[in-house]
C-alpha positions, 0 to 999 in steps of 0.5 A: 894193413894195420897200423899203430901211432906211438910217441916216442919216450927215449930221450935221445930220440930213436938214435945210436942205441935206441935205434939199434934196439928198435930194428933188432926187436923188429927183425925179430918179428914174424912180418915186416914193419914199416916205420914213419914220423907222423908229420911225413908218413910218405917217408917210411923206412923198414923198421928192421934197417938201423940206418933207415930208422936213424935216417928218420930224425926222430926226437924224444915226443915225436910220434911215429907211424908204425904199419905192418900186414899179415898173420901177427901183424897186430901183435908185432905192432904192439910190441914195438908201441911199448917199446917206443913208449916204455924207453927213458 
């Protein structure tokens, strides 16, 4: 299992159109991804479920934990670290 760190960008947090941009670009991915708020990583949610992700209650500065396995797991994570990172 691969697993990235990436800290949250957006100010609006990873709510409502954020939240819907992140799980659409993770069921685009060719494995699933698990998404955590670093301070409780026990709690990961499919990172492609909008409501699971919006369940997470994460803030702009946050950082989260992202974990996916198997061919292209390393590249997907990536992608969505810039994402999360790159949103204003």
């Amino acid at each position: 299992m691969i697993e990235r760190t990436a800290v949250i960008a957006a100010a609006a947090g990873l709510h409502a159109r954020p939240a819907a941009a992140f799980a659409y670009a993770a069921a685009e991915l060719p494995v699933p991804v698990e998404i955590a708020k670093a301070s409780a990583p026990e709690l990961s949610v499919q990172a492609d479920s909008l409501l699971g992700v919006m369940s997470l209650d994460v803030a702009q500065g946050d950082r989260v934990v992202l974990r996916a396995t198997g061919a292209g797991a390393e590249q997907s994570l990536e992608t969505l670290v810039q994402l999360l990172e790159a949103w204003q």
